[in-house]
VEXPA-730134 format. One record per residue: residue number from 1; x, y, z of N, C-alpha, C, O, CB in turn. Coordinates in steps of 0.05 Angstrom, whole numbers. Atoms other than C-alpha are relative to their C-alpha. Glycine has a CB too. Example, Ala and Ser with C-alpha at 12.3 -4.5 7.8 and 13.67 -1.06 7.14 Angstrom:
residues 2
+-----+--------+--------+--------+--------+--------+--------+--------+--------+--------+--------+--------+--------+--------+--------+--------+
| num |     nu |     nv |     nw |    cau |    cav |    caw |     cu |     cv |     cw |     ou |     ov |     ow |    cbu |    cbv |    cbw |
+-----+--------+--------+--------+--------+--------+--------+--------+--------+--------+--------+--------+--------+--------+--------+--------+
|   1 |     18 |    -24 |      0 |    246 |    -90 |    156 |     18 |     24 |      0 |     39 |     24 |     13 |    -20 |      1 |     25 |
|   2 |    -16 |    -24 |     -1 |    273 |    -21 |    143 |    -15 |     22 |     14 |     -5 |     44 |     18 |      9 |      9 |    -29 |
+-----+--------+--------+--------+--------+--------+--------+--------+--------+--------+--------+--------+--------+--------+--------+--------+
***
This chain:
residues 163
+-----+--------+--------+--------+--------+--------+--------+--------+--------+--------+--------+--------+--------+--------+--------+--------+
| num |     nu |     nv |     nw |    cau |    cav |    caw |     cu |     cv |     cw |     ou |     ov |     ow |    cbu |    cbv |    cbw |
+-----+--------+--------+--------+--------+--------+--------+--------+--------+--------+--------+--------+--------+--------+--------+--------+
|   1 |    -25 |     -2 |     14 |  -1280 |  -2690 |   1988 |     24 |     -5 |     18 |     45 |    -14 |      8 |      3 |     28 |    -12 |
|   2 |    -29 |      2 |    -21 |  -1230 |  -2692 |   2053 |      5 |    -26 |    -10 |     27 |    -29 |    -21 |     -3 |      1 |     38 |
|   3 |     -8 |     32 |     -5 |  -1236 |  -2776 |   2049 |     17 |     -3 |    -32 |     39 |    -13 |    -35 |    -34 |    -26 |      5 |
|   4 |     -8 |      3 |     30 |  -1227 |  -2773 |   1968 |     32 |     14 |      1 |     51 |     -1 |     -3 |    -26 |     18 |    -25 |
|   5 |    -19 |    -16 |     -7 |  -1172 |  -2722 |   1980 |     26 |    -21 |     10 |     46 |    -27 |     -4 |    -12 |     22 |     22 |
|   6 |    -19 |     21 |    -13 |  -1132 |  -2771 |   2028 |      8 |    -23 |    -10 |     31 |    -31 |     -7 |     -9 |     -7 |     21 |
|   7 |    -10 |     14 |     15 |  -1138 |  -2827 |   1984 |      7 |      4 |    -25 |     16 |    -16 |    -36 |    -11 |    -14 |      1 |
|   8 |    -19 |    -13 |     27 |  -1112 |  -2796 |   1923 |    -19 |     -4 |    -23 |    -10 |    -13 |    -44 |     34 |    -20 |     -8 |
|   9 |      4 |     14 |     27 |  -1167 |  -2807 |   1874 |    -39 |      6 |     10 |    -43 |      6 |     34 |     18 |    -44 |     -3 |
|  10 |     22 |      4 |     -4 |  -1249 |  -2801 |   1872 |    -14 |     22 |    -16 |     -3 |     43 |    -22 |     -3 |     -2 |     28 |
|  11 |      5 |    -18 |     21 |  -1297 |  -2767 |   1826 |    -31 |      4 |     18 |    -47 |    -10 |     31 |      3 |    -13 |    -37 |
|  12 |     30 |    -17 |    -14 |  -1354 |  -2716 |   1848 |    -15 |      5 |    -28 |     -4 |     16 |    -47 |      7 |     37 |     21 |
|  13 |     17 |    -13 |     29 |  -1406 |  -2705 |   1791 |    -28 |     17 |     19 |    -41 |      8 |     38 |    -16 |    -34 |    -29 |
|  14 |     31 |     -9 |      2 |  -1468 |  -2651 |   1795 |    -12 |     -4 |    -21 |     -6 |    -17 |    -41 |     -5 |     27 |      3 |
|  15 |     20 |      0 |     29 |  -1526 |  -2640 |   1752 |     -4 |     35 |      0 |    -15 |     49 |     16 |    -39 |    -23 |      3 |
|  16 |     23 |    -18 |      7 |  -1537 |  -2581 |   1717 |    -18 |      6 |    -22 |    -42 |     -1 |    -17 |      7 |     18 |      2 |
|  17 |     27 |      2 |     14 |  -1576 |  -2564 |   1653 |     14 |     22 |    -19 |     29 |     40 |    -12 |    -33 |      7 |     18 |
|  18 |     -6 |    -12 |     19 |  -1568 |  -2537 |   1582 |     -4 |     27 |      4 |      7 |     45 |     -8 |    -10 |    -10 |    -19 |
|  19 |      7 |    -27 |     -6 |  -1598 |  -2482 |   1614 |     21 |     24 |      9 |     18 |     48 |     10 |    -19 |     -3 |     20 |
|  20 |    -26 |    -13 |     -6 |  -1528 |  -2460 |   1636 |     11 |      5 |    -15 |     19 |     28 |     -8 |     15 |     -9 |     11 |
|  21 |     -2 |     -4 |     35 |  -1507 |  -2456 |   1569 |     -2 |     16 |     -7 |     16 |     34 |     -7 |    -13 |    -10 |    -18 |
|  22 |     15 |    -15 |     29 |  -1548 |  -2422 |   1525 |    -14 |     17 |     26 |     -9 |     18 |     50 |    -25 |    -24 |    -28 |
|  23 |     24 |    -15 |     -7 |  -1609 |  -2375 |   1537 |    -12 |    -14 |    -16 |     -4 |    -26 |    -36 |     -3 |     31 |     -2 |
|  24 |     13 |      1 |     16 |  -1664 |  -2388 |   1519 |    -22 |    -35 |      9 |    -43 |    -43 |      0 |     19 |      4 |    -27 |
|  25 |     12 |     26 |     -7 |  -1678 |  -2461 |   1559 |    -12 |     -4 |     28 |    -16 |    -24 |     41 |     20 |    -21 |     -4 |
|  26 |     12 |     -2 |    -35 |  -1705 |  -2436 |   1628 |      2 |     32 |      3 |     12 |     50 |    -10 |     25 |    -19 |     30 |
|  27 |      6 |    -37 |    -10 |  -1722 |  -2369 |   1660 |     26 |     -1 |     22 |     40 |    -19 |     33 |    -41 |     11 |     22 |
|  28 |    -29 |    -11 |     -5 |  -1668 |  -2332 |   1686 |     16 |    -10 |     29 |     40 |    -13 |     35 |     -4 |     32 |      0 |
|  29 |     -9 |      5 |    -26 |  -1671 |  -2351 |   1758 |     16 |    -32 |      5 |     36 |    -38 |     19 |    -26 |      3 |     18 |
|  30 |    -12 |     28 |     16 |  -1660 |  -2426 |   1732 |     25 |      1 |     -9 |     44 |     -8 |      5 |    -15 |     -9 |    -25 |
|  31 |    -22 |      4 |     20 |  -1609 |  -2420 |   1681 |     22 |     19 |     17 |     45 |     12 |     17 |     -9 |     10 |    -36 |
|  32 |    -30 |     -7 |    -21 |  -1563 |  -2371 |   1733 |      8 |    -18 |     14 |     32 |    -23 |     17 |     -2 |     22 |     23 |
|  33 |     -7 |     14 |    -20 |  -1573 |  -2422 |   1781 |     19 |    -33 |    -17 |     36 |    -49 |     -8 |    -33 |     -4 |     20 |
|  34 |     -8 |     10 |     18 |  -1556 |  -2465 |   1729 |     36 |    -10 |    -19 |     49 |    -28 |    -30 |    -15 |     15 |     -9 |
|  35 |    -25 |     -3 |     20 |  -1497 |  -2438 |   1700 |     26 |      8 |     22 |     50 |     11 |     18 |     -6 |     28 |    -27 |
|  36 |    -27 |      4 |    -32 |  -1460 |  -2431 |   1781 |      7 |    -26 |      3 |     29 |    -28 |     14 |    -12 |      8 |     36 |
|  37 |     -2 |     23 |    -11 |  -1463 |  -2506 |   1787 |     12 |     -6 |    -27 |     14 |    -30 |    -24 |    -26 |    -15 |     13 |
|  38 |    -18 |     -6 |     19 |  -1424 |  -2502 |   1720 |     17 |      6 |      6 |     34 |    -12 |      7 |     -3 |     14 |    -14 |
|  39 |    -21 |     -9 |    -11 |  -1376 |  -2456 |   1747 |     22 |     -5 |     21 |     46 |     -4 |     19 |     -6 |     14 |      4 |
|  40 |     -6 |     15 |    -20 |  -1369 |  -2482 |   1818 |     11 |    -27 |    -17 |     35 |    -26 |    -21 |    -26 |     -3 |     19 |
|  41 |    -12 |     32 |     12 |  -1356 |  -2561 |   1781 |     32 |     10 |     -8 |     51 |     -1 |      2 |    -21 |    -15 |    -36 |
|  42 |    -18 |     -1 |     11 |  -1302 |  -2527 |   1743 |     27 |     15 |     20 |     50 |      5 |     22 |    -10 |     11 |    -24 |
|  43 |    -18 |     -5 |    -28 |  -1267 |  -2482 |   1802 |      1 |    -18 |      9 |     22 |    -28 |      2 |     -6 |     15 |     20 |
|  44 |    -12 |     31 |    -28 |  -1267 |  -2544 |   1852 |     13 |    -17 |    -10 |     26 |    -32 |      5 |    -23 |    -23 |     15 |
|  45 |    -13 |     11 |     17 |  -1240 |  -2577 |   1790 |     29 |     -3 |      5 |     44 |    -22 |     13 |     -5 |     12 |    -22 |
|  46 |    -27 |    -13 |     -7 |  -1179 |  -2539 |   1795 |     14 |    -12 |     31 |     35 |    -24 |     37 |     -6 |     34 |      3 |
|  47 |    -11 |      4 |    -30 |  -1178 |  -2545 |   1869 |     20 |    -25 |      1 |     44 |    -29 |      3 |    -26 |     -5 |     23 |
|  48 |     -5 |     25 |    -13 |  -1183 |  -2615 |   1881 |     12 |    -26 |    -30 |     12 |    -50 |    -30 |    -34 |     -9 |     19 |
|  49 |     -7 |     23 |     19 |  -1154 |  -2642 |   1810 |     25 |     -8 |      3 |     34 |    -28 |     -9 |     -5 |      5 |    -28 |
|  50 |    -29 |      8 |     -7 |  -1079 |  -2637 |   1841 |      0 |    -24 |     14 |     18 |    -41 |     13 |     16 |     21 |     16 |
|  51 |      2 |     33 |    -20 |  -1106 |  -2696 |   1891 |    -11 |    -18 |    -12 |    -18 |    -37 |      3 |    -18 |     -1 |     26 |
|  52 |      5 |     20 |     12 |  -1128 |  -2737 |   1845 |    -37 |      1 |      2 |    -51 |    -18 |     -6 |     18 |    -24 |     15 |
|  53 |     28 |      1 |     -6 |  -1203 |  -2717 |   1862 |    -16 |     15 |    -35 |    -10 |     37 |    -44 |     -6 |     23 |     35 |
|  54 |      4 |    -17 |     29 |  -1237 |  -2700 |   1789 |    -31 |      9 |     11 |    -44 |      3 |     31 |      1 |    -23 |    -37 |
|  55 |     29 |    -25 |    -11 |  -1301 |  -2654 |   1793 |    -10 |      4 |    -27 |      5 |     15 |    -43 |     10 |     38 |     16 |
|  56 |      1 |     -4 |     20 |  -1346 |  -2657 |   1734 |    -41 |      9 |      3 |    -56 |     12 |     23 |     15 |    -27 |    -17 |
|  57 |     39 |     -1 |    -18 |  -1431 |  -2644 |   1725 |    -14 |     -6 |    -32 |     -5 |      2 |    -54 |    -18 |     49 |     20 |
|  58 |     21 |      5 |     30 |  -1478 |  -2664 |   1666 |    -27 |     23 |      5 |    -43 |     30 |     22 |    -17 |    -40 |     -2 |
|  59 |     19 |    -26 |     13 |  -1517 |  -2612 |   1630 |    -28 |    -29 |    -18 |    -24 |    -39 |    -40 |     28 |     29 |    -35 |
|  60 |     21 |     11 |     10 |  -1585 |  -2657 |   1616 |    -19 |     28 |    -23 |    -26 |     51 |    -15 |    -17 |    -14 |     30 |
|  61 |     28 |    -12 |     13 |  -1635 |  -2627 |   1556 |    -19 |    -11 |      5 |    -25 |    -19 |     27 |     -5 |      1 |    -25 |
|  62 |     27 |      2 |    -15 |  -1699 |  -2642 |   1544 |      0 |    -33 |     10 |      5 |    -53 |     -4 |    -29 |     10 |    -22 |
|  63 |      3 |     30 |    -18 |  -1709 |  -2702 |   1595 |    -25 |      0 |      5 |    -37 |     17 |     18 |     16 |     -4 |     28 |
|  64 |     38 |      0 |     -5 |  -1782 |  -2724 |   1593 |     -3 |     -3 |     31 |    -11 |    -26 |     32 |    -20 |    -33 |    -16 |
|  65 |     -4 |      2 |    -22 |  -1779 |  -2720 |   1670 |    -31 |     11 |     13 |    -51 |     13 |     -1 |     26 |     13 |      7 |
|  66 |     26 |    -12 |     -6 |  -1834 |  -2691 |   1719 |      5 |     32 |      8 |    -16 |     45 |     12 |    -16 |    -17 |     25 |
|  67 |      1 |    -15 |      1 |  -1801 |  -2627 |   1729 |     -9 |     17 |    -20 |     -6 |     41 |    -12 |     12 |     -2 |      6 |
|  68 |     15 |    -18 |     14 |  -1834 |  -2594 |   1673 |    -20 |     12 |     14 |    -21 |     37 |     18 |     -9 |    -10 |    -22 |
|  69 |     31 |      4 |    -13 |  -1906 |  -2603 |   1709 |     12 |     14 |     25 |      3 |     37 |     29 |    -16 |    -37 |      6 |
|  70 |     -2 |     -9 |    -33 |  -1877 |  -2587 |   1780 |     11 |     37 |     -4 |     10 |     54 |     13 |     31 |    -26 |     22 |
|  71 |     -3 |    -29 |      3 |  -1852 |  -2519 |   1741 |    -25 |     20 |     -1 |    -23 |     43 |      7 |     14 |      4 |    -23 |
|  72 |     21 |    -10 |      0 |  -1922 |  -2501 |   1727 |    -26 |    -10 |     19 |    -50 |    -12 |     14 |     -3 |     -1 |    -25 |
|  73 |     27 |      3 |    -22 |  -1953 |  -2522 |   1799 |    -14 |    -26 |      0 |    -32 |    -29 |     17 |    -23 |     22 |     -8 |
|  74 |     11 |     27 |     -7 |  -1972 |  -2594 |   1790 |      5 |    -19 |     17 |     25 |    -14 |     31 |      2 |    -12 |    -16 |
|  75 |    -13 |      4 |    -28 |  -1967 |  -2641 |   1842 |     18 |    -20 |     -9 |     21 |    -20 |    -33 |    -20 |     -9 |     25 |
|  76 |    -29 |      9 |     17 |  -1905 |  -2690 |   1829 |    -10 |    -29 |     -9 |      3 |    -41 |    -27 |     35 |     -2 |     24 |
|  77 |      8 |     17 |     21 |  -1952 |  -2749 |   1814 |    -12 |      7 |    -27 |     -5 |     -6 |    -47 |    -16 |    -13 |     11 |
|  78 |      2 |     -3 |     22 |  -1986 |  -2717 |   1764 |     19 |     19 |    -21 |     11 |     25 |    -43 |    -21 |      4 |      1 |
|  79 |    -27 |    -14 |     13 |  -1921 |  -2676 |   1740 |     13 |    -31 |     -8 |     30 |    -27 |    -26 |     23 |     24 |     26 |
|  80 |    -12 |     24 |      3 |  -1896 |  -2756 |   1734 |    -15 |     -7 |    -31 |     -3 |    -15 |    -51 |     -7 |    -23 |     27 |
|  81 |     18 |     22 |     23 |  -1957 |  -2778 |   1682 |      0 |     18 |    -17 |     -5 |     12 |    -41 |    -33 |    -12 |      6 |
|  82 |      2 |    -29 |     27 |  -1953 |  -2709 |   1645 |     26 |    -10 |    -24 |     26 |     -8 |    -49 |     12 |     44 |     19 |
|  83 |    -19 |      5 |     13 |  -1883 |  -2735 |   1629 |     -4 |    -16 |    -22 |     12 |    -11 |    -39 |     16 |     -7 |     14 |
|  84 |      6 |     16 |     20 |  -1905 |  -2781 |   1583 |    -22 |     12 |    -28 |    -36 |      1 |    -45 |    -11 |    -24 |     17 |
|  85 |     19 |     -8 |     16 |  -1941 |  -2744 |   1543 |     21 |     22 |    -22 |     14 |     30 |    -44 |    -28 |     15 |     19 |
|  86 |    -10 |    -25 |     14 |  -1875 |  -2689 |   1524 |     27 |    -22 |     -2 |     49 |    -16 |      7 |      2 |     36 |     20 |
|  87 |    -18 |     11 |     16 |  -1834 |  -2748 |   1494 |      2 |      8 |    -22 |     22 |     19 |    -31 |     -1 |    -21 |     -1 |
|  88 |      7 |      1 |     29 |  -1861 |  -2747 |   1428 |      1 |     35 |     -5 |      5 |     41 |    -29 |    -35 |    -17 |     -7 |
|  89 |     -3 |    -30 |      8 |  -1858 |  -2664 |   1431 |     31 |      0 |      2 |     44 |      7 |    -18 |    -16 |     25 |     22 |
|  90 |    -31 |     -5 |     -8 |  -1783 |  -2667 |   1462 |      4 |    -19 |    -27 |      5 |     -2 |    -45 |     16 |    -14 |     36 |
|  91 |    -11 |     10 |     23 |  -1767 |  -2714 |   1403 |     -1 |     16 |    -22 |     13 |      9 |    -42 |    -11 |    -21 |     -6 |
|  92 |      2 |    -11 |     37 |  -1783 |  -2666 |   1343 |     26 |     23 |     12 |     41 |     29 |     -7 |    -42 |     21 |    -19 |
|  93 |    -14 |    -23 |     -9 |  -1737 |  -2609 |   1386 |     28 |     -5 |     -8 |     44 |     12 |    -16 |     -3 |      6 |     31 |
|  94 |    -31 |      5 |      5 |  -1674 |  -2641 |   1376 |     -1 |    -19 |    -25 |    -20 |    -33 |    -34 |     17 |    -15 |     30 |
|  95 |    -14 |     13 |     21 |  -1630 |  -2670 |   1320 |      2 |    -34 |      3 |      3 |    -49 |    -17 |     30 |     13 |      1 |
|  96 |     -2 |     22 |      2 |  -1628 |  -2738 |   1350 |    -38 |     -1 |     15 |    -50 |     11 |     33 |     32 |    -16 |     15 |
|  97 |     37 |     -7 |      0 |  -1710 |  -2752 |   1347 |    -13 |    -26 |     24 |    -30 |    -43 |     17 |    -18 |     -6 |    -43 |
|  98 |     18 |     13 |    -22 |  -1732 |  -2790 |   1415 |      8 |     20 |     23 |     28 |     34 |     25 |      7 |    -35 |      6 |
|  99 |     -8 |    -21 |    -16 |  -1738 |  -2753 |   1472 |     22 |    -17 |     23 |     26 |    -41 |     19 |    -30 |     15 |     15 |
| 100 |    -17 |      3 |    -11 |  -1685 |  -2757 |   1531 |    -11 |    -16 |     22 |    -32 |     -7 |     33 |     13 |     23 |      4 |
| 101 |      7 |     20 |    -23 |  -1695 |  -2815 |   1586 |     18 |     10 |     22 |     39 |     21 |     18 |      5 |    -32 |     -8 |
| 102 |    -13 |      1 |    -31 |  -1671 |  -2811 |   1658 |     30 |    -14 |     -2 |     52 |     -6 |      6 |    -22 |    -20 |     24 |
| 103 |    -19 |     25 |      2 |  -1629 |  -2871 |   1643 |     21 |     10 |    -26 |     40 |     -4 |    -34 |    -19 |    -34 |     -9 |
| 104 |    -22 |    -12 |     15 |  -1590 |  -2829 |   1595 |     21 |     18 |     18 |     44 |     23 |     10 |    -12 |     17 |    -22 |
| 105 |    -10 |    -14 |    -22 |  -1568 |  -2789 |   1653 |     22 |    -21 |     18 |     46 |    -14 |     21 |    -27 |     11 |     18 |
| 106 |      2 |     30 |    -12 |  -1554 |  -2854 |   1690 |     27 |      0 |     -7 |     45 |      7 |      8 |    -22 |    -26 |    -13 |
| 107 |    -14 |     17 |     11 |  -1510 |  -2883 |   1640 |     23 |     27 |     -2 |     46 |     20 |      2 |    -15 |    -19 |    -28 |
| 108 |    -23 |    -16 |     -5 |  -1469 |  -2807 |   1636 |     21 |     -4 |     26 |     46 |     -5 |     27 |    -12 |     26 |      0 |
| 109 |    -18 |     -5 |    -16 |  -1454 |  -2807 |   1704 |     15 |    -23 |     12 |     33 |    -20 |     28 |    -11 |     14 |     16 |
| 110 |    -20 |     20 |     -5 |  -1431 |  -2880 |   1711 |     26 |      5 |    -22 |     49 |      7 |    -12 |    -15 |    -31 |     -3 |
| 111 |    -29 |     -2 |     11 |  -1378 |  -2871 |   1662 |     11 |     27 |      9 |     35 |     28 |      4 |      2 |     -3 |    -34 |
| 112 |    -15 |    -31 |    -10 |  -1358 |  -2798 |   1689 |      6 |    -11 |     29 |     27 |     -1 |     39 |    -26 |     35 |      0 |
| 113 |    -22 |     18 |    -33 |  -1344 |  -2845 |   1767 |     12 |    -24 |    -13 |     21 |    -41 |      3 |    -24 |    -15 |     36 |
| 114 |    -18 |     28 |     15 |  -1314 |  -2902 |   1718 |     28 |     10 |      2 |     33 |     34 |      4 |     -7 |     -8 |    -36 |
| 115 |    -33 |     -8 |      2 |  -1237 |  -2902 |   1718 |      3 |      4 |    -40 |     21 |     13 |    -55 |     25 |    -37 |     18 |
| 116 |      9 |     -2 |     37 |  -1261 |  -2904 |   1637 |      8 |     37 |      5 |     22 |     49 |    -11 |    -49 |    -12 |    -13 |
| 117 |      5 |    -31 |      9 |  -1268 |  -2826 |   1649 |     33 |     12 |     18 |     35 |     35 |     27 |    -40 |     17 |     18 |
| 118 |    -22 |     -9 |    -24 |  -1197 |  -2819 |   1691 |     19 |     31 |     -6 |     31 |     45 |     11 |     25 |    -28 |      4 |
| 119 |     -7 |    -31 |     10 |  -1173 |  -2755 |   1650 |    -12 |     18 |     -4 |      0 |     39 |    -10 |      7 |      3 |    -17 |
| 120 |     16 |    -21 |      2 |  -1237 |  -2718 |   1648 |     -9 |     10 |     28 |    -26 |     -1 |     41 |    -22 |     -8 |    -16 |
| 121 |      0 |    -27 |    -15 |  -1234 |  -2660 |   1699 |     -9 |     24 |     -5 |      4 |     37 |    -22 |     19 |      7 |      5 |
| 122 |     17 |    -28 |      4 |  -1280 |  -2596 |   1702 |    -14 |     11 |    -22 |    -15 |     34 |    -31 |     13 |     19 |      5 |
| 123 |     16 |     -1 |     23 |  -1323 |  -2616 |   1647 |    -32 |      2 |      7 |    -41 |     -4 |     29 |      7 |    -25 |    -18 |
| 124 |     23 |     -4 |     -1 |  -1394 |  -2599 |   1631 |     -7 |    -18 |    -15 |      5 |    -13 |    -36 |     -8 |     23 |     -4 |
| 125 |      6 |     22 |     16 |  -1417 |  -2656 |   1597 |    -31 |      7 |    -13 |    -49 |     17 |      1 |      3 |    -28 |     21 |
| 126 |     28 |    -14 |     14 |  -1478 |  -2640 |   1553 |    -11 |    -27 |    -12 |      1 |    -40 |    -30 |      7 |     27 |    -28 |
| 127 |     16 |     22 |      6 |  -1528 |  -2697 |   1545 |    -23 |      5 |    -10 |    -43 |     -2 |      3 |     -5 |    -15 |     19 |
| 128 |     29 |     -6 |     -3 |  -1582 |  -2670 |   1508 |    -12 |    -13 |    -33 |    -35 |     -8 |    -42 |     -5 |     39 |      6 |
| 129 |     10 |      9 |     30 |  -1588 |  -2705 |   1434 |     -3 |     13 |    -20 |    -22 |     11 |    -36 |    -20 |    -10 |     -1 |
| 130 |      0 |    -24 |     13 |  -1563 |  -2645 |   1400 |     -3 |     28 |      2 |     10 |     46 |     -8 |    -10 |     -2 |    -11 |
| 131 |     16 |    -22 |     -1 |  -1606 |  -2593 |   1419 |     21 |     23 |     -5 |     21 |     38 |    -25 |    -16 |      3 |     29 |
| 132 |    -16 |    -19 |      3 |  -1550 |  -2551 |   1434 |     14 |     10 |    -23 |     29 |     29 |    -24 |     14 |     -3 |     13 |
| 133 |    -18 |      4 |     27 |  -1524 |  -2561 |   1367 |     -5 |     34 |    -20 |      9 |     41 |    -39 |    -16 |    -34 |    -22 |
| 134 |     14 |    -18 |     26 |  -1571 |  -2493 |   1337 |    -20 |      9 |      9 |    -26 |     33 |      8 |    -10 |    -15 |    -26 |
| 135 |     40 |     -8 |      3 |  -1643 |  -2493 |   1353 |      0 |     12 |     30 |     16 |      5 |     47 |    -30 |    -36 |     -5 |
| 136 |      7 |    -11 |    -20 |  -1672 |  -2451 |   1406 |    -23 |    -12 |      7 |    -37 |    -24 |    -10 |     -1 |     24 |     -2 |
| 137 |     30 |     12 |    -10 |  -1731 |  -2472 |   1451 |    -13 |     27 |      1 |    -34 |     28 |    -12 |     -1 |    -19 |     33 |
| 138 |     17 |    -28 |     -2 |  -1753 |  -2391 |   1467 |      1 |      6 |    -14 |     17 |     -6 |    -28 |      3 |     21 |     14 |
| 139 |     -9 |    -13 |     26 |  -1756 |  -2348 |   1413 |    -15 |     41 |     29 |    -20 |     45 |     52 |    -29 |    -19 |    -48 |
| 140 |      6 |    -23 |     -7 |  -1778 |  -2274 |   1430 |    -12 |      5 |     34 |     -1 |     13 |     55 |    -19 |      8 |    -22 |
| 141 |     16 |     11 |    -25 |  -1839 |  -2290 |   1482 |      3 |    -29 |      5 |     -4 |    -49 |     -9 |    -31 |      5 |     -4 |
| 142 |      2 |     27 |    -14 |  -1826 |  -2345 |   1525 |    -30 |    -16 |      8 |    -30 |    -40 |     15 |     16 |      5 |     26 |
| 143 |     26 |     17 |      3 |  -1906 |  -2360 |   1529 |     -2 |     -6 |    -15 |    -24 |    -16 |    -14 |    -19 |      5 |      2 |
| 144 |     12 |     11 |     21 |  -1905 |  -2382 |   1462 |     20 |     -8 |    -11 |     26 |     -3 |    -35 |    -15 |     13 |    -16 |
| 145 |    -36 |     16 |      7 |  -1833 |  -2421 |   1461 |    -12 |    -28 |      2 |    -25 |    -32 |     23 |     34 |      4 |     29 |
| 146 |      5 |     18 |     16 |  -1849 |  -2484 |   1431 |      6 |    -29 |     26 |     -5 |    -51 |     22 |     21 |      4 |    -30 |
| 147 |      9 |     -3 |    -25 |  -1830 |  -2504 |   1508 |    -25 |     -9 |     13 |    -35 |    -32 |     14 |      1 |     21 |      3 |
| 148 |     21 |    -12 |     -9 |  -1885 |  -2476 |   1539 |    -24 |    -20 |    -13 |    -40 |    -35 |     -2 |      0 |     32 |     -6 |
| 149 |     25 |      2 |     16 |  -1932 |  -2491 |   1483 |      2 |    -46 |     13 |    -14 |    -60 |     26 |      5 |     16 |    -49 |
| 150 |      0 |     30 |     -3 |  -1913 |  -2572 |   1491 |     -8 |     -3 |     32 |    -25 |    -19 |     38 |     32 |    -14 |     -9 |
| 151 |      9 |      4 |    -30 |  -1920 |  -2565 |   1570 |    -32 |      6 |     -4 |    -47 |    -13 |     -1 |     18 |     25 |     25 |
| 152 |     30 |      0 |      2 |  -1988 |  -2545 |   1561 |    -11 |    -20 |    -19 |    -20 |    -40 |     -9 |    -10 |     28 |     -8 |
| 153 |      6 |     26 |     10 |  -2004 |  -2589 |   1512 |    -10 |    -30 |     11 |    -30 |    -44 |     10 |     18 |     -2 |    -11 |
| 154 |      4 |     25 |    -17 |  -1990 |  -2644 |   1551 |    -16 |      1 |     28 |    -24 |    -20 |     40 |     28 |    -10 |      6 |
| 155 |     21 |    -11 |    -19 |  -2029 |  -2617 |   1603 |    -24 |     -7 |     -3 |    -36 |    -20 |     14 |     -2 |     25 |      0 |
| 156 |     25 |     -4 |     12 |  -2090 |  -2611 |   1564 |     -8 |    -30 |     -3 |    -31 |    -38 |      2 |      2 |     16 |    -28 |
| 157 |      6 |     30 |      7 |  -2076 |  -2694 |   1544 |     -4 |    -15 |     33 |    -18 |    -36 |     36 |     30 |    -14 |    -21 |
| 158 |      6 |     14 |    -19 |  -2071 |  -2711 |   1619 |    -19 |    -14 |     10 |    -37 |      2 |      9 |      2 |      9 |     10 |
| 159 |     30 |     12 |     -7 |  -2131 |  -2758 |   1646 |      0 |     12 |     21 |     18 |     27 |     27 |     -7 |    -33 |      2 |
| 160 |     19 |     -2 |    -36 |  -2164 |  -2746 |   1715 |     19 |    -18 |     12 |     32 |    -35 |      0 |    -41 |    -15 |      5 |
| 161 |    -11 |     21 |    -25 |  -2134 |  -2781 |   1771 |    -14 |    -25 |     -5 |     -4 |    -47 |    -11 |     -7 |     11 |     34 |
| 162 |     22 |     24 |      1 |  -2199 |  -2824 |   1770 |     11 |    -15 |    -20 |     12 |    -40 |    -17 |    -31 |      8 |     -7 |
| 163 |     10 |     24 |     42 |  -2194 |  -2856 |   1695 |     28 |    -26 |     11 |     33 |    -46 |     -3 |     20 |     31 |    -57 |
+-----+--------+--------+--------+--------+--------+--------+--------+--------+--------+--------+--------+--------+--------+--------+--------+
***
């Protein structure tokens, strides 16, 4: 931030996750950690928005990614191939019906360092294809949050290393 600072102008983005949000889209230790990198974006906001420095972070939903798998102990290649299997579940979860790509992320945070975004300061930007709009992923027990149930699922469809 000092160099951005000096030249009058430069945009910092994090990532955090719907999980900052709501309840109900990560266990607790997640979604706190979650919902500081929220807070923090929007304090430093403040700080550094008199210098022209803007401070913003995208809230990704469900992103067919390999962190699901690497939440439940897989190793990060096969947490990679699992991903493909919790598209077609992440698609029924939300209002807009394909699941969330990487490259949706991508395409947020080039326009949030575009001069396109030059008035948006200490925003949470929410990329998730609705979700947030209503629906919950946990309901009561989080072993049997619709979640969970799709992470295993796709588990179950995984091949062998071998095949």
């Amino acid at each position: 931030a000092p160099v951005m600072k000096r030249q009058g102008s430069g945009s910092i983005i994090s990532t955090a996750s719907v999980a900052g949000l709501q309840t109900g889209y990560g266990a607790h230790p997640y979604s706190t950690c979650k919902a500081a990198i929220i807070h923090l974006t929007r304090s430093v906001a403040m700080e550094l928005g008199i210098s022209g420095v803007r401070v913003n972070c995208i809230c990704p939903g469900g992103i067919a990614t390999g962190i699901f798998g690497r939440g439940i102990g897989l190793s990060a290649e096969d947490a990679d191939r699992m991903a493909e299997f919790l598209k077609p579940v992440f698609a029924d979860l939300q209002p807009i019906r394909r699941s969330g790509l990487p490259e949706d992320i991508a395409h947020a945070a080039l326009w949030l360092a575009s001069d396109e975004s030059s008035f948006v300061n200490g925003h949470a930007m929410v990329v998730d294809g609705g979700l947030t709009g209503g629906r919950l992923w946990a309901g009561d027990d989080p072993e049997a949050s619709p979640l969970m149930t799709a992470i295993m699922q796709a588990l179950e469809q995984l091949p062998p290393k071998d095949q």
